[in-house]
C-alpha positions as CSV (number, residue, x, y, z in Angstrom):
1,X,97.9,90.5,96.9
2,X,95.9,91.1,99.6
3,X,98.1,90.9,102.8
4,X,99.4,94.3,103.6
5,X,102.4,93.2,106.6
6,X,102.9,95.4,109.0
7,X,106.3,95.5,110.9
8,X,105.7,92.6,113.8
9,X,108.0,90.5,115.9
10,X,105.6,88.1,117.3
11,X,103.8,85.1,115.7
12,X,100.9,84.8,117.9
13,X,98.7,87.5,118.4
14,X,99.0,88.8,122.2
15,X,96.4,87.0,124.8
16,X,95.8,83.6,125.4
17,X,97.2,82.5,121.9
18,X,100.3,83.6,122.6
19,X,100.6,81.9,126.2
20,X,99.1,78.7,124.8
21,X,102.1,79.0,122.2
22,X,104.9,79.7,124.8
23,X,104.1,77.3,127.2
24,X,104.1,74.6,124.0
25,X,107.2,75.9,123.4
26,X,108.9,75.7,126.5
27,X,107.3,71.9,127.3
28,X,108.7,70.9,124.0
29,X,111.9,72.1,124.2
30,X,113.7,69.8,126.5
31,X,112.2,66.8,124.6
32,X,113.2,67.3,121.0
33,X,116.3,69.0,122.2
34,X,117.0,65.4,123.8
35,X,116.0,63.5,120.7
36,X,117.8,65.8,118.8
37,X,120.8,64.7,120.0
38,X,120.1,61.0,120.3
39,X,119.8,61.1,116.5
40,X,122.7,63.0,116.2
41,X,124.9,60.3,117.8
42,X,123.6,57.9,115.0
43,X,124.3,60.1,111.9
44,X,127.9,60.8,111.7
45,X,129.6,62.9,108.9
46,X,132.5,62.1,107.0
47,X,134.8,63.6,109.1
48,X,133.4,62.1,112.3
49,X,133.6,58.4,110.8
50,X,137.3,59.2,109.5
51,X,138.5,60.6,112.9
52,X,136.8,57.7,115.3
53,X,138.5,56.2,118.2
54,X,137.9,54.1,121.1
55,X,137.6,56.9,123.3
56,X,134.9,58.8,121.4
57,X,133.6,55.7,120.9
58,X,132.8,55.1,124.9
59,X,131.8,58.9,125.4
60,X,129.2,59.1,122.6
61,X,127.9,55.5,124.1
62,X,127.8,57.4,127.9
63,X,126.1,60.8,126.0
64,X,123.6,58.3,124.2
65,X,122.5,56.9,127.9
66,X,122.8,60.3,129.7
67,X,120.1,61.7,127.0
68,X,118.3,59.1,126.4
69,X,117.2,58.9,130.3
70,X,116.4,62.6,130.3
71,X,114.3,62.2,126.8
72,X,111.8,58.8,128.2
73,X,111.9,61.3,131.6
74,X,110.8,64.4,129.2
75,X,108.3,62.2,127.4
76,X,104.8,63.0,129.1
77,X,105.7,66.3,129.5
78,X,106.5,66.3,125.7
79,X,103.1,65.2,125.1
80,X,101.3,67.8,126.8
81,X,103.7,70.3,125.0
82,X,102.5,69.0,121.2
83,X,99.0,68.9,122.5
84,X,99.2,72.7,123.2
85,X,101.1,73.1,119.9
86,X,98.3,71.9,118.4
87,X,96.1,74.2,120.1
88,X,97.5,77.0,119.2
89,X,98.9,76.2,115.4
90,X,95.5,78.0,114.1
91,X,96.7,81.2,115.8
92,X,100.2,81.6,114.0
93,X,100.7,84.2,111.9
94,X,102.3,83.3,108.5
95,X,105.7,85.4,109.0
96,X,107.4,88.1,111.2
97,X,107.9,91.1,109.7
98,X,110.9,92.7,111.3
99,X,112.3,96.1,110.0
100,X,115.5,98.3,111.3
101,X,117.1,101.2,110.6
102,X,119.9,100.0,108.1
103,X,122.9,102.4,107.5
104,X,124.4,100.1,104.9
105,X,122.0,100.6,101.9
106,X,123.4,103.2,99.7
107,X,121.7,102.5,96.5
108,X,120.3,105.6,96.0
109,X,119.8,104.7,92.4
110,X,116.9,102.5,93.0
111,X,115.0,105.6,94.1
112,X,114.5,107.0,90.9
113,X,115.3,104.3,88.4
114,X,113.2,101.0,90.4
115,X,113.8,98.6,87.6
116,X,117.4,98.4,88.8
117,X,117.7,96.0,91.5
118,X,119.9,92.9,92.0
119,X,118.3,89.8,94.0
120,X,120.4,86.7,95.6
121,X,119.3,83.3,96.6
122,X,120.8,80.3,98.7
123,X,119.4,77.4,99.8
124,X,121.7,77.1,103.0
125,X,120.0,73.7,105.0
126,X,119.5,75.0,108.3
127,X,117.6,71.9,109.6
128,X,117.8,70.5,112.6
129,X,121.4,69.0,113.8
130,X,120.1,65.6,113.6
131,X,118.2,66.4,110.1
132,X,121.3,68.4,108.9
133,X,123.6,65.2,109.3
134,X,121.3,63.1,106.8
135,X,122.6,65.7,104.2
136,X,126.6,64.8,105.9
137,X,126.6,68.5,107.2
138,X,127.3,69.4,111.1
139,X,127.1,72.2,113.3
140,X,123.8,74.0,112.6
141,X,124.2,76.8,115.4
142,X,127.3,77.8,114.0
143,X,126.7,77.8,110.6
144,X,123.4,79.5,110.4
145,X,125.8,82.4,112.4
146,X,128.0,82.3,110.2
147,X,126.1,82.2,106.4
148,X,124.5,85.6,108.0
149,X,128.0,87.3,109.2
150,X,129.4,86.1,105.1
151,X,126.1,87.6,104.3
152,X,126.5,91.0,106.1
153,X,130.3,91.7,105.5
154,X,129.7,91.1,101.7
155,X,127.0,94.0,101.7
156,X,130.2,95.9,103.4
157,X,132.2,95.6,100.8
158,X,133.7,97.9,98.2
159,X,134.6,96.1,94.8
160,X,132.7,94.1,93.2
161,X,134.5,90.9,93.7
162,X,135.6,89.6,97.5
163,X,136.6,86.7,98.9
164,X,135.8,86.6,102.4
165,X,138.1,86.3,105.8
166,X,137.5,82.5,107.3
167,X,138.1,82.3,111.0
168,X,140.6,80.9,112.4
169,X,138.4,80.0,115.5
170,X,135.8,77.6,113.5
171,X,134.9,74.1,114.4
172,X,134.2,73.5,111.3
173,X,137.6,73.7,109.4
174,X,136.8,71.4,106.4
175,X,133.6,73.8,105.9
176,X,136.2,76.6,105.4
177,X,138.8,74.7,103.0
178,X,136.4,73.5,100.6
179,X,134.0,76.6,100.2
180,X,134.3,80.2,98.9
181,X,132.2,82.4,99.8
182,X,132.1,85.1,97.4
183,X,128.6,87.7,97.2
184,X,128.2,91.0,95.2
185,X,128.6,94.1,98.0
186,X,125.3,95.6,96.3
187,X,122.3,92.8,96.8
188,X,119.0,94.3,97.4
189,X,116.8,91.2,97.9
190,X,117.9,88.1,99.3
191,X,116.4,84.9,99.2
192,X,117.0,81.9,101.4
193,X,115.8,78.6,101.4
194,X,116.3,76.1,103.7
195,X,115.7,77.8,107.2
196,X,113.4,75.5,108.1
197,X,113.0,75.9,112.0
198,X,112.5,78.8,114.3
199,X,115.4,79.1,116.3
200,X,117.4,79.2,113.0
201,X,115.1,81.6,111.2
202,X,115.8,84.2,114.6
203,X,119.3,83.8,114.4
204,X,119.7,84.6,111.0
205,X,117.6,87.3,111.1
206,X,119.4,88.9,114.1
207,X,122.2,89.0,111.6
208,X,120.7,89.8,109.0
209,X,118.9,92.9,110.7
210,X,122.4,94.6,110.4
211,X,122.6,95.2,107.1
212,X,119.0,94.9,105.5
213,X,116.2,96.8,107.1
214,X,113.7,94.4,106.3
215,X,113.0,90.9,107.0
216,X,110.3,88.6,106.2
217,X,111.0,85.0,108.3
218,X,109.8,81.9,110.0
219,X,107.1,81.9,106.9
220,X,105.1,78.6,107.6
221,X,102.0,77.6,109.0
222,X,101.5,74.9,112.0
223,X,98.6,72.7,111.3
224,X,97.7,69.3,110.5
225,X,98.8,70.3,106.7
226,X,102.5,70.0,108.1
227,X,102.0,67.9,110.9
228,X,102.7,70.9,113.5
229,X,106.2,70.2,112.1
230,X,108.6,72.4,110.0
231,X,107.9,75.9,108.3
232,X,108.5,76.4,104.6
233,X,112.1,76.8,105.1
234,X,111.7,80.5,103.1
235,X,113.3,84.0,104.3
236,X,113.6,87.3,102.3
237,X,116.0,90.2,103.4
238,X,115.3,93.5,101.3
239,X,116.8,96.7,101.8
240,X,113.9,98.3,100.8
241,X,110.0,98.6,102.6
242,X,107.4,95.8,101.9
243,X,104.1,96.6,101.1
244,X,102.2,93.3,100.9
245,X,103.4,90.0,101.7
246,X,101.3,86.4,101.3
247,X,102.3,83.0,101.9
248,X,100.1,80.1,99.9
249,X,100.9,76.5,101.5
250,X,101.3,73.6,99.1
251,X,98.5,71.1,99.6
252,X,99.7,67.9,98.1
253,X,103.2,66.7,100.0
254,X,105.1,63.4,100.0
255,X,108.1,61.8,101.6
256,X,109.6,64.1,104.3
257,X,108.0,67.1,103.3
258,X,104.8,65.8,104.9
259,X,106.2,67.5,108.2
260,X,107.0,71.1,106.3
261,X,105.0,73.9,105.7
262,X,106.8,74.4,101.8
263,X,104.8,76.8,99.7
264,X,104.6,79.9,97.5
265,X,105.9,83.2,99.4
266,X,104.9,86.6,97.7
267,X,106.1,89.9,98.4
268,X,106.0,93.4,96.3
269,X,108.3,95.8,97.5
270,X,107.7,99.4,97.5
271,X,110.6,101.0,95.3
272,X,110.4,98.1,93.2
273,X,108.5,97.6,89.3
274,X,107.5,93.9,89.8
275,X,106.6,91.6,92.6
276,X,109.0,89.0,93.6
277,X,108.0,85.7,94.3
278,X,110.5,83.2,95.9
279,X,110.2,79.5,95.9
């Protein structure tokens, strides 16, 4: 494996790169923000269609003019935004590496015996409000909060065998009735799939950072291969030090996945017999 990461919390490197990247960023905000949420008035969930009336009816139809004046205002801008995006996608590195002191990890065991080690995947569909919706789920901000609180307080735990608190402050009450979320208190790896944008990919990891020390996300590249669109989706949290870390970008795409940068992400931990690879 030849990339060796080294602990990192910015994507471009520092210089004009990274300005060229942050003014694309801030150009391009206000656009797909507003487009975000014009779509998002189209694709209601189940509960949405169920609990319509007349009133929500003439406030979504008042939201939908409101934004859509501010997204043909935010157009040009928009432009110039993707342009610079495009500019600058050769730059990007293909993950953060962000590492913590973590109090939490008391597996001592996998100091001396390194073949002992349990790993955890989800694929947890942190798109895009509007893109989340197409698979009848709502609410991204709060759920991608809320899958890395479930994920911290399970590390927390004592037995083996939980099930967790739900708040009673959610909006998202038939989320909490249908699902239990149950983890083992002792995962040392864990794998998600599905965080396929940036600002979801930081606020996982800001939860995440509580409890695992290390933290490979926002894996991707941003090039014509995925239409300056979507990163791979793929984040690892590991209790324990990475050594080397490589992304490989699938070549041949179809259907939606045209606009993300899916691939192959490699890491090899350092108390750890084998190299993990996570899909």
């Amino acid at each position: 494996m030849k990339a060796r990461p080294v602990p990192c919390d910015r994507l471009y490197p520092v210089g004009l790169p990274a300005v060229i990247a942050g003014v694309a960023s801030v150009l391009l905000s206000p656009g797909v923000w507003a487009m975000d949420v014009l779509l998002s008035a189209y694709l209601l969930t189940t509960p949405e269609r169920q609990g319509r009336t007349a009133l929500l009816r003439l406030w979504t139809c008042l939201k939908i003019g409101a934004v859509l004046a501010m997204f043909l205002v935010c157009t040009p801008v928009s432009i110039i935004g993707a342009i610079l995006r495009m500019i600058s996608g050769p730059f990007r590195r293909p993950f953060l590496y962000q590492t913590v002191s973590s109090s939490t990890d008391t597996r001592t065991a996998n100091e001396t015996d390194p073949a002992d080690f349990t790993v955890a995947t989800a694929n947890v569909c942190l798109l895009p409000e509007s893109l989340s919706r197409l698979n009848n789920l709502r609410h991204t901000e709060w759920r991608v909060t809320e899958v890395g609180r479930r994920v911290v307080d399970s590390q927390k735990q004592q037995s083996d065998k939980r099930t967790l608190e739900t708040s009673s402050h959610s909006p998202n009450e038939e989320f909490l009735s249908s699902v239990d979320s149950t983890f083992p208190p002792n995962v040392d790896i864990f794998c998600f799939q599905e965080v396929f944008y940036s600002d979801a990919s930081r606020r996982l990891t800001k939860e995440l950072l509580k409890c695992y020390g290390h933290v490979i996300s926002d894996v991707g590249i941003c090039s014509f291969t995925n239409k300056w669109g979507l990163n791979s989706g793929l984040l690892i949290a590991s209790k324990h030090p990475i050594l080397a870390a490589d992304f490989k970008p699938f070549r041949v795409k179809t259907k939606q996945d045209v606009v993300v940068a899916k691939g192959l992400l490699m890491v090899k931990g350092r108390s750890l017999s084998r190299q993990l690879n996570s899909l």
